[in-house]
N, C-alpha and C positions, 0 to 999 in steps of 0.2 A: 752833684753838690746842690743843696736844697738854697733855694733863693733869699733864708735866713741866713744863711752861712753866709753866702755871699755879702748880702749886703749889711751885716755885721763887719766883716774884714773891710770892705771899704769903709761904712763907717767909721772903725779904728783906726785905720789908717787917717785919715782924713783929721781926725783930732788930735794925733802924735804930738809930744810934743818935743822940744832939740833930745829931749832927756828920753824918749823914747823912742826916736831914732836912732837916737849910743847904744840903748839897752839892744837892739835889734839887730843891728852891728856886732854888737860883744857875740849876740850869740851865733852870729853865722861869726865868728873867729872861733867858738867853742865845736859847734855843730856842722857848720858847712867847710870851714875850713879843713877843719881836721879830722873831720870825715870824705873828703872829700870825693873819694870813690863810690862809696857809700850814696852819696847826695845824688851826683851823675847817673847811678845804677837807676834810682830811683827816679828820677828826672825822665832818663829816656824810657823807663817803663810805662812810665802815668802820661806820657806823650804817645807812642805807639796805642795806649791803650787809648788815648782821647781820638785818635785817628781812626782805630778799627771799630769805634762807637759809635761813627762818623758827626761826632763833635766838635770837630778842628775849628770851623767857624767862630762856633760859642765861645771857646777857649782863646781866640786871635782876640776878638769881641773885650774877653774881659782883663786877658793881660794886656792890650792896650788900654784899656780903664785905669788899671794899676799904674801902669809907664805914666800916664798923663798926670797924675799925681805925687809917683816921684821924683819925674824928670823934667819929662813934655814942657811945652810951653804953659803947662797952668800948674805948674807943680805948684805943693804947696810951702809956705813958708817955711815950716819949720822942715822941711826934706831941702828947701832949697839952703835954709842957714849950714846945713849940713852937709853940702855938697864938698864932695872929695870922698876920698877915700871910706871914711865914714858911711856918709851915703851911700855909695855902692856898696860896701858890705850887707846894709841896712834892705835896698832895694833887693841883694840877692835870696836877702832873707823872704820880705815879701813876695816878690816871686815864685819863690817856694813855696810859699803857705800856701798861696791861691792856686797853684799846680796839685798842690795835694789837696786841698779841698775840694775842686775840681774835679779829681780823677778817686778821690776816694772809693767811693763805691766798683771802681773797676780795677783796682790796685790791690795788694796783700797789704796787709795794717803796717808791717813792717816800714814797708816802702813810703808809706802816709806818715810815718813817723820820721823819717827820715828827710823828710820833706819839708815838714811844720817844724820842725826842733828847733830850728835857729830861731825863728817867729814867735815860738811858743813861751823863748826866752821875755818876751816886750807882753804878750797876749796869752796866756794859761788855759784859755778856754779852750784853745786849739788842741791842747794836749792836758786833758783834766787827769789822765791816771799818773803823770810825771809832775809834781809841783815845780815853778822855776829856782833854779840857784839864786844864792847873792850875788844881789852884783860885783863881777869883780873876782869871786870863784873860777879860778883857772880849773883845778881838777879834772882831771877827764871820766 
């Protein structure tokens, strides 16, 4: 992951606002939820792969950066006005993006996809060949 990437994602993250952490939620109920096998497959792929890179550190390093923001003791407002159930939808999603941005370049695209989708629903750039639904589009 190129250290644009990275620190775009946190900057987005970091400016969310309540309405962008629902948007981020919906979509891990679209993407993580109901893919759910799907997400896992890829989760523990782009994780064995950040292992056999020997990049485990970097990646401890920046998903704790993430956690600190939407949970940790310095989270931010608008992740904290959202805490419940919301939130954690929203964090799984973030966790996923930064797992697949992460491990993109050692991953099948598939699996990077699979990974961003819920996120990409809140952030488009993450996935520029899928534009996002409307909000509120159940459709699978």
């Amino acid at each position: 992951m190129s250290a644009h990437e990275r620190d775009r994602l946190v900057s987005d993250l970091r400016v969310f606002s309540a309405a962008g952490v629902e948007r981020a939620a919906w979509g891990w109920d679209q993407h993580g939820e109901r893919q759910r096998e799907r997400f896992h497959s890829a989760e523990r792929s782009a994780l064995h792969a950040i292992e056999q890179g020997d990049r485990g550190e970097q990646w401890d390093d920046f998903r704790k950066s993430i956690f600190d923001m939407t949970e940790g003791g310095r989270a931010l407002v608008s992740w904290q006005y959202e805490h419940g159930p919301v939130g954690h939808k929203a964090e799984r999603a973030a966790f996923g993006a930064a797992l697949g941005l992460f491990a993109r370049e050692l991953i099948p695209h598939a699996e990077y996809v699979a990974l961003v989708a819920a996120m990409a629903e809140a952030l488009p750039w993450l996935l520029p060949e899928t534009p996002p639904r409307p909000y509120g589009d159940t459709a699978a």
